[in-house]
N, C-alpha and C positions, 0 to 999 in steps of 0.2 A: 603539436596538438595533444600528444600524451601529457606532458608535461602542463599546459594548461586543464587537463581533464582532472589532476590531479592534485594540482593546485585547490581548483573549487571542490573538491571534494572533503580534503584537508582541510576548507575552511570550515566544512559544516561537522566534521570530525571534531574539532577542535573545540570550538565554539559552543557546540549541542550536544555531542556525542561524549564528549568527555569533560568541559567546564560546567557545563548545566546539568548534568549525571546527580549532584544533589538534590534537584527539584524534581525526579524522578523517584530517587532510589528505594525503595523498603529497606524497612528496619529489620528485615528476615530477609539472609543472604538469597532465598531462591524466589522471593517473593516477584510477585509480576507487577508488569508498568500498564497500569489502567485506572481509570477513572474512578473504577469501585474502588479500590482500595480507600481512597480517598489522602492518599500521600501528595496530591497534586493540587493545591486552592488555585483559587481564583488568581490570587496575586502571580505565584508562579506560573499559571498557564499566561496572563499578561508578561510579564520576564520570559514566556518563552518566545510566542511570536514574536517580541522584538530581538530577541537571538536570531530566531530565523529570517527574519526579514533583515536585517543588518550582516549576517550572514551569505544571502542573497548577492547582497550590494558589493560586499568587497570579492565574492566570488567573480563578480562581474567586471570587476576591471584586472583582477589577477589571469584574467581566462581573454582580456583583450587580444585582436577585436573581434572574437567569439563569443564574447559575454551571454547576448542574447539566446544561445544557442546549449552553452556551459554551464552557465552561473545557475542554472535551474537545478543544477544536481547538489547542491548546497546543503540545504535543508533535509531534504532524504536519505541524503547520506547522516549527516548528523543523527537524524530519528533510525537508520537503520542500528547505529553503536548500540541505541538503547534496545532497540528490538533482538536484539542478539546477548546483551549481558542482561536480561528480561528473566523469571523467571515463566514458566509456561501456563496454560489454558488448562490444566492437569492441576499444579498446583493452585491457581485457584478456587477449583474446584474442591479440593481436599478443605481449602481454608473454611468453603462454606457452607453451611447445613444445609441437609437435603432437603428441607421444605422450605428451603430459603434460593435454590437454586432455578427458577423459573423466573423469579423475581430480575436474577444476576443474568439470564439471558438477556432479559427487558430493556436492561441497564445495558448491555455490551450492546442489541441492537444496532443505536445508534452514536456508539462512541465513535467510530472511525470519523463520524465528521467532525468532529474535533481536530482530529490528526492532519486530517485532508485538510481544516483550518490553518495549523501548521505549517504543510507543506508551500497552501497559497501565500501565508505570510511570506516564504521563501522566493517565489513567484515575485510576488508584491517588490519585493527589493532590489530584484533584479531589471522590473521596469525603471524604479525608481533611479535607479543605475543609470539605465540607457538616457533617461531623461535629462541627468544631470550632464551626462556626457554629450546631449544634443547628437546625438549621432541616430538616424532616421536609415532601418537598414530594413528591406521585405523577410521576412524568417526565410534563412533557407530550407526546402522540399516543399516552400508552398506553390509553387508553379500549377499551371495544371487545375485551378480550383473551378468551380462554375461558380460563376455569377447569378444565377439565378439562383432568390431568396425561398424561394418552395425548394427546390434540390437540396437546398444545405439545411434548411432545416429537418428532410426528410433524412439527410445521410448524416446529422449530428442524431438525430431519432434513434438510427438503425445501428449505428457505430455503440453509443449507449447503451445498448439493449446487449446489442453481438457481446459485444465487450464483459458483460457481465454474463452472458449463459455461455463464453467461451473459455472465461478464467475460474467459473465453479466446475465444467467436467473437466478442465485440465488438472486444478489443484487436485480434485476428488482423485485422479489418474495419480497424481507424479509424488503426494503426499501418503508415502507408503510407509508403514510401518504394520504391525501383527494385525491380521483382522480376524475374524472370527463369525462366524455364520449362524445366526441366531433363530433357532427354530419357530421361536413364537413371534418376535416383529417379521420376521421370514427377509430378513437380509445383513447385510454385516455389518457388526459393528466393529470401529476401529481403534486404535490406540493411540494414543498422543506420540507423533511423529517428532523426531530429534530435532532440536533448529536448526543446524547443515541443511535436513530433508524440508522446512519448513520454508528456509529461504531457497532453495532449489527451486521447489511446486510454485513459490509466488511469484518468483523474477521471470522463469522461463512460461509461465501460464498468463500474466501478462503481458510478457515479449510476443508473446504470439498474438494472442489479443491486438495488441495496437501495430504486430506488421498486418496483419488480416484487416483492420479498418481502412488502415492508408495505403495497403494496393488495391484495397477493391473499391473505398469508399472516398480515397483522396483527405479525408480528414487529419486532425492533429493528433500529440500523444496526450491532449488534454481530455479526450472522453473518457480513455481509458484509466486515464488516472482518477479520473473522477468515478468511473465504477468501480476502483480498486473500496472506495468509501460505501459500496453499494451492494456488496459481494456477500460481506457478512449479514447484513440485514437479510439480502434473502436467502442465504443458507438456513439463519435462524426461523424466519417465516416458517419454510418448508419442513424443516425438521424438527424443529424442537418441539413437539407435543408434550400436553403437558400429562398424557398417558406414558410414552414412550418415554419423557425423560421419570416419568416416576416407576419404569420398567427397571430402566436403565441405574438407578439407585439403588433398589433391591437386590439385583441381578449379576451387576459389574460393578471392577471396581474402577473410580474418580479417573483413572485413565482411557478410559473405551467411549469413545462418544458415537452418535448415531452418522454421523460424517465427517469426512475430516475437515471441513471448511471449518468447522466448528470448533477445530481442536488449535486454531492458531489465533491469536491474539488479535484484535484491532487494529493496535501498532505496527504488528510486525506487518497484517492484510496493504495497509497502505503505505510502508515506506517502503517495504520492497514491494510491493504492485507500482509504487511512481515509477520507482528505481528500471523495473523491467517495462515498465511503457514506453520510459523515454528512449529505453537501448535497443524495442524492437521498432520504433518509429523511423529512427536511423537507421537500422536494417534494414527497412523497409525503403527509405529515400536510396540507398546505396543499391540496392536491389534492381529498382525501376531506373536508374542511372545505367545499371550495367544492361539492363535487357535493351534498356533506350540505344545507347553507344556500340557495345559491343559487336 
Protein backbone atom coordinates (compact mmCIF):
# COMPACT_ATOMS: atom_id res chain seq x y z
CA UNK A 1 0.00 0.00 0.00
CA UNK A 2 3.01 2.42 0.74
CA UNK A 3 4.39 1.59 -2.17
CA UNK A 4 1.18 2.28 -4.40
CA UNK A 5 0.65 5.53 -2.11
CA UNK A 6 3.82 6.61 -3.63
CA UNK A 7 3.70 5.56 -6.81
CA UNK A 8 0.52 8.10 -7.44
CA UNK A 9 2.14 10.69 -5.70
CA UNK A 10 5.23 10.46 -7.89
CA UNK A 11 3.06 10.70 -10.73
CA UNK A 12 1.80 14.01 -9.98
CA UNK A 13 5.44 15.05 -8.62
CA UNK A 14 6.59 14.53 -11.83
CA UNK A 15 4.38 15.42 -14.16
CA UNK A 16 3.02 18.92 -12.39
CA UNK A 17 5.38 19.48 -9.80
CA UNK A 18 8.43 19.36 -11.72
CA UNK A 19 7.74 19.05 -15.84
CA UNK A 20 5.02 21.76 -15.82
CA UNK A 21 7.20 24.11 -13.12
CA UNK A 22 7.64 26.20 -16.36
CA UNK A 23 4.05 27.29 -16.68
CA UNK A 24 4.33 28.38 -13.19
CA UNK A 25 7.58 29.79 -12.50
CA UNK A 26 8.45 33.81 -12.30
CA UNK A 27 11.04 35.39 -13.64
CA UNK A 28 12.13 36.57 -10.09
CA UNK A 29 13.59 33.54 -8.19
CA UNK A 30 11.22 34.46 -4.94
CA UNK A 31 8.41 35.41 -6.97
CA UNK A 32 4.99 33.56 -6.12
CA UNK A 33 2.59 31.27 -8.19
CA UNK A 34 -0.67 33.15 -8.54
CA UNK A 35 -2.81 34.34 -10.90
CA UNK A 36 -2.02 38.00 -10.41
CA UNK A 37 1.30 37.75 -11.45
CA UNK A 38 -0.08 37.05 -14.54
CA UNK A 39 2.83 34.25 -15.57
CA UNK A 40 0.04 31.76 -16.02
CA UNK A 41 -2.50 32.36 -19.51
CA UNK A 42 -5.03 30.75 -20.47
CA UNK A 43 -3.16 28.31 -22.63
CA UNK A 44 -1.11 27.12 -19.78
CA UNK A 45 -3.86 26.82 -17.31
CA UNK A 46 -5.47 24.44 -20.27
CA UNK A 47 -1.92 22.36 -20.43
CA UNK A 48 -2.33 22.25 -16.86
CA UNK A 49 -5.60 20.51 -16.21
CA UNK A 50 -4.81 18.15 -18.89
CA UNK A 51 -1.50 17.25 -16.73
CA UNK A 52 -3.64 16.92 -14.04
CA UNK A 53 -6.22 14.98 -15.23
CA UNK A 54 -3.84 12.61 -17.20
CA UNK A 55 -1.94 12.45 -14.08
CA UNK A 56 -5.10 11.26 -12.30
CA UNK A 57 -5.36 8.45 -14.87
CA UNK A 58 -2.05 6.68 -14.77
CA UNK A 59 -2.04 7.43 -11.01
CA UNK A 60 -4.93 5.00 -11.09
CA UNK A 61 -3.73 2.05 -12.35
CA UNK A 62 -0.06 2.31 -10.82
CA UNK A 63 -1.90 2.49 -7.37
CA UNK A 64 -4.23 -0.87 -8.78
CA UNK A 65 -6.65 -2.03 -7.50
CA UNK A 66 -6.76 1.12 -5.10
CA UNK A 67 -6.93 3.44 -7.82
CA UNK A 68 -10.18 4.82 -6.88
CA UNK A 69 -9.08 5.41 -3.46
CA UNK A 70 -5.02 6.58 -4.39
CA UNK A 71 -5.04 7.96 -7.62
CA UNK A 72 -6.64 11.15 -6.04
CA UNK A 73 -3.49 12.12 -4.48
CA UNK A 74 -1.99 12.80 -7.90
CA UNK A 75 -2.69 16.16 -8.64
CA UNK A 76 -2.17 17.69 -5.21
CA UNK A 77 0.65 16.40 -4.80
CA UNK A 78 2.00 17.70 -8.04
CA UNK A 79 0.37 21.60 -7.02
CA UNK A 80 1.90 20.86 -3.58
CA UNK A 81 5.95 21.09 -5.44
CA UNK A 82 4.69 24.15 -6.66
CA UNK A 83 3.30 25.43 -3.45
CA UNK A 84 6.44 24.79 -1.69
CA UNK A 85 9.14 26.24 -4.38
CA UNK A 86 6.35 29.37 -4.55
CA UNK A 87 7.55 32.42 -3.54
CA UNK A 88 5.24 33.78 -0.30
CA UNK A 89 2.01 36.05 0.31
CA UNK A 90 4.85 38.62 1.85
CA UNK A 91 6.64 38.91 -1.25
CA UNK A 92 3.83 39.72 -3.23
CA UNK A 93 2.86 42.07 -1.21
CA UNK A 94 6.27 43.91 -1.39
CA UNK A 95 5.78 43.62 -5.51
CA UNK A 96 2.64 45.75 -5.18
CA UNK A 97 1.73 49.28 -4.31
CA UNK A 98 -0.09 50.21 -1.50
CA UNK A 99 -3.07 51.66 -3.13
CA UNK A 100 -3.01 48.94 -5.48
CA UNK A 101 -3.35 46.29 -2.71
CA UNK A 102 -7.07 45.97 -1.84
CA UNK A 103 -7.54 45.71 -5.57
CA UNK A 104 -4.81 42.36 -5.13
CA UNK A 105 -7.04 41.02 -2.25
CA UNK A 106 -10.10 41.24 -4.82
CA UNK A 107 -8.01 39.26 -7.23
CA UNK A 108 -6.65 36.39 -4.62
CA UNK A 109 -10.44 36.10 -3.32
CA UNK A 110 -11.24 33.94 -5.53
CA UNK A 111 -8.24 32.34 -7.10
CA UNK A 112 -8.29 29.22 -5.10
CA UNK A 113 -11.10 28.12 -7.48
CA UNK A 114 -9.04 27.74 -9.91
CA UNK A 115 -6.69 25.42 -8.05
CA UNK A 116 -9.60 23.44 -6.76
CA UNK A 117 -10.38 23.39 -10.74
CA UNK A 118 -7.08 21.78 -10.79
CA UNK A 119 -7.21 19.50 -8.40
CA UNK A 120 -10.87 18.17 -9.78
CA UNK A 121 -9.22 17.82 -13.17
CA UNK A 122 -7.13 15.23 -11.12
CA UNK A 123 -10.26 13.79 -9.77
CA UNK A 124 -11.68 13.74 -13.25
CA UNK A 125 -8.94 11.29 -14.56
CA UNK A 126 -9.06 9.14 -11.98
CA UNK A 127 -12.85 8.41 -12.84
CA UNK A 128 -11.91 8.42 -16.19
CA UNK A 129 -9.51 5.63 -14.99
CA UNK A 130 -11.96 3.57 -13.29
CA UNK A 131 -14.18 3.72 -16.39
CA UNK A 132 -11.88 2.44 -18.76
CA UNK A 133 -10.96 -0.28 -16.43
CA UNK A 134 -14.70 -1.20 -16.08
CA UNK A 135 -14.21 -2.07 -12.74
CA UNK A 136 -17.42 -0.94 -10.59
CA UNK A 137 -16.12 -0.95 -6.82
CA UNK A 138 -18.49 1.02 -3.70
CA UNK A 139 -15.44 3.73 -2.23
CA UNK A 140 -14.38 2.30 0.57
CA UNK A 141 -15.65 4.03 4.36
CA UNK A 142 -18.73 4.63 2.71
CA UNK A 143 -20.79 2.23 4.69
CA UNK A 144 -22.82 3.56 6.97
CA UNK A 145 -24.47 6.42 4.77
CA UNK A 146 -28.41 7.47 5.20
CA UNK A 147 -30.46 7.17 2.48
CA UNK A 148 -32.39 9.76 3.15
CA UNK A 149 -32.06 12.89 0.57
CA UNK A 150 -32.92 15.66 3.27
CA UNK A 151 -30.12 14.25 5.81
CA UNK A 152 -27.50 14.27 3.25
CA UNK A 153 -28.23 17.25 1.99
CA UNK A 154 -28.37 18.63 5.51
CA UNK A 155 -24.93 16.85 6.59
CA UNK A 156 -23.22 17.99 3.03
CA UNK A 157 -24.67 21.60 4.46
CA UNK A 158 -23.12 21.31 7.76
CA UNK A 159 -19.86 19.22 6.79
CA UNK A 160 -19.19 22.61 4.27
CA UNK A 161 -19.75 25.09 6.76
CA UNK A 162 -17.85 23.07 9.81
CA UNK A 163 -15.19 22.41 7.53
CA UNK A 164 -14.42 25.87 6.78
CA UNK A 165 -14.90 27.66 10.33
CA UNK A 166 -12.84 24.61 11.66
CA UNK A 167 -9.84 24.92 9.18
CA UNK A 168 -9.73 29.09 9.61
CA UNK A 169 -9.31 28.74 13.74
CA UNK A 170 -6.92 25.97 13.33
CA UNK A 171 -4.70 27.56 10.61
CA UNK A 172 -5.15 31.04 12.77
CA UNK A 173 -3.83 28.60 15.92
CA UNK A 174 -1.03 26.35 14.23
CA UNK A 175 0.15 29.18 11.63
CA UNK A 176 2.68 30.88 14.11
CA UNK A 177 5.18 32.97 13.57
CA UNK A 178 6.07 36.73 15.37
CA UNK A 179 2.83 38.46 16.25
CA UNK A 180 2.62 41.62 17.75
CA UNK A 181 -0.35 43.33 19.59
CA UNK A 182 -1.60 46.46 17.94
CA UNK A 183 -2.90 49.06 20.14
CA UNK A 184 -5.09 50.92 17.67
CA UNK A 185 -6.93 47.70 15.59
CA UNK A 186 -6.72 46.32 19.36
CA UNK A 187 -5.47 42.75 18.29
CA UNK A 188 -2.51 41.32 16.63
CA UNK A 189 -1.20 41.40 13.81
CA UNK A 190 1.08 38.59 12.50
CA UNK A 191 4.00 37.88 10.16
CA UNK A 192 4.33 35.79 7.23
CA UNK A 193 4.75 32.40 8.62
CA UNK A 194 7.68 30.05 7.00
CA UNK A 195 6.32 27.39 4.53
CA UNK A 196 7.41 24.34 6.84
CA UNK A 197 4.87 26.28 9.41
CA UNK A 198 2.45 27.18 6.29
CA UNK A 199 2.17 23.48 5.17
CA UNK A 200 2.01 22.26 8.88
CA UNK A 201 -1.26 24.80 9.71
CA UNK A 202 -2.99 23.61 6.34
CA UNK A 203 -2.49 19.78 6.29
CA UNK A 204 -3.18 19.23 9.92
CA UNK A 205 -6.33 22.02 10.09
CA UNK A 206 -7.85 20.23 7.37
CA UNK A 207 -6.94 16.65 8.55
CA UNK A 208 -8.94 17.63 11.36
CA UNK A 209 -11.51 19.19 9.53
CA UNK A 210 -12.53 16.22 7.32
CA UNK A 211 -11.96 13.50 10.48
CA UNK A 212 -14.56 15.78 12.52
CA UNK A 213 -17.19 15.68 9.17
CA UNK A 214 -16.80 11.89 8.71
CA UNK A 215 -17.16 10.75 12.32
CA UNK A 216 -19.87 12.86 13.26
CA UNK A 217 -21.38 13.60 9.82
CA UNK A 218 -20.55 10.34 7.85
CA UNK A 219 -19.60 12.37 4.74
CA UNK A 220 -16.68 12.33 2.15
CA UNK A 221 -13.20 14.06 2.12
CA UNK A 222 -14.77 15.92 -0.70
CA UNK A 223 -16.45 18.80 1.39
CA UNK A 224 -13.65 19.62 2.96
CA UNK A 225 -11.61 19.79 0.01
CA UNK A 226 -13.88 21.95 -1.50
CA UNK A 227 -13.66 24.45 1.63
CA UNK A 228 -9.97 24.24 1.48
CA UNK A 229 -11.26 26.75 -1.93
CA UNK A 230 -13.53 28.56 0.42
CA UNK A 231 -11.28 29.36 3.36
CA UNK A 232 -9.53 32.20 1.87
CA UNK A 233 -12.42 34.07 0.42
CA UNK A 234 -13.65 34.21 3.85
CA UNK A 235 -10.61 35.18 5.71
CA UNK A 236 -10.49 37.91 3.11
CA UNK A 237 -14.21 38.94 3.69
CA UNK A 238 -13.64 39.30 7.38
CA UNK A 239 -10.42 40.83 7.52
CA UNK A 240 -9.41 42.71 4.93
CA UNK A 241 -10.87 46.18 5.47
CA UNK A 242 -10.03 48.49 3.39
CA UNK A 243 -9.28 51.00 6.75
CA UNK A 244 -7.22 48.23 8.39
CA UNK A 245 -5.34 47.28 5.42
CA UNK A 246 -4.68 51.05 4.80
CA UNK A 247 -3.60 50.75 8.71
CA UNK A 248 -1.67 48.24 8.01
CA UNK A 249 0.57 49.94 5.08
CA UNK A 250 1.36 52.98 7.05
CA UNK A 251 2.07 51.18 10.12
CA UNK A 252 3.80 47.65 9.36
CA UNK A 253 5.98 46.42 7.24
CA UNK A 254 4.54 44.00 3.80
CA UNK A 255 5.12 41.13 6.25
CA UNK A 256 2.51 41.53 9.13
CA UNK A 257 -0.86 40.80 7.97
CA UNK A 258 -4.23 41.21 10.02
CA UNK A 259 -4.46 37.24 9.95
CA UNK A 260 -2.57 34.55 9.25
CA UNK A 261 -5.15 32.87 6.87
CA UNK A 262 -4.23 35.67 4.87
CA UNK A 263 -0.55 35.29 4.91
CA UNK A 264 -0.65 31.96 2.77
CA UNK A 265 -1.30 31.69 -0.79
CA UNK A 266 -4.15 30.25 -2.66
CA UNK A 267 -2.07 27.51 -3.96
CA UNK A 268 -0.52 26.49 -1.25
CA UNK A 269 -4.74 26.94 0.89
CA UNK A 270 -5.79 24.13 -1.48
CA UNK A 271 -3.25 21.74 -2.31
CA UNK A 272 -2.29 21.09 1.05
CA UNK A 273 -5.92 21.54 2.48
CA UNK A 274 -6.86 18.52 -0.50
CA UNK A 275 -3.78 16.89 0.66
CA UNK A 276 -4.77 16.95 4.47
CA UNK A 277 -8.63 16.23 3.85
CA UNK A 278 -8.03 13.24 2.17
CA UNK A 279 -5.31 11.82 5.10
CA UNK A 280 -7.88 12.90 7.86
CA UNK A 281 -10.82 11.05 6.00
CA UNK A 282 -8.74 7.95 6.36
CA UNK A 283 -8.08 8.75 9.80
CA UNK A 284 -11.24 9.04 10.33
CA UNK A 285 -12.51 5.56 8.26
CA UNK A 286 -9.59 3.76 10.44
CA UNK A 287 -10.75 5.32 13.51
CA UNK A 288 -14.53 4.05 13.41
CA UNK A 289 -13.16 0.62 12.19
CA UNK A 290 -11.15 0.46 15.30
CA UNK A 291 -13.86 1.73 17.77
CA UNK A 292 -16.24 -0.69 15.63
CA UNK A 293 -13.90 -3.96 15.99
CA UNK A 294 -11.80 -3.38 18.72
Amino acid sequence: MKLRIAAAVATGVVLIGILAWPLAASPEPSGAVSLHTGTITLGDAITLAILALLAGLIAYFLSWPYGREIGILAAPSGLAIWAVRSGSMTGLMQRTAAAQRQALFATLKWEPVFWLAIVAAGFAGVLLAQKISRRKVEPAGSEGKSNSRSNMYLNTAVALVGSVLIAQFCITIFAQDVRVFDDQLRRLVVAQPAVGQVVFAVVVSFGLAAFVVKAFLNVSYIWPTIASALVTAFAITIYVKQDVLQYLVEHHPAAFFSNAVIAILPLQMVAFGTLGSIAGYWMAVRYIYWRKHA
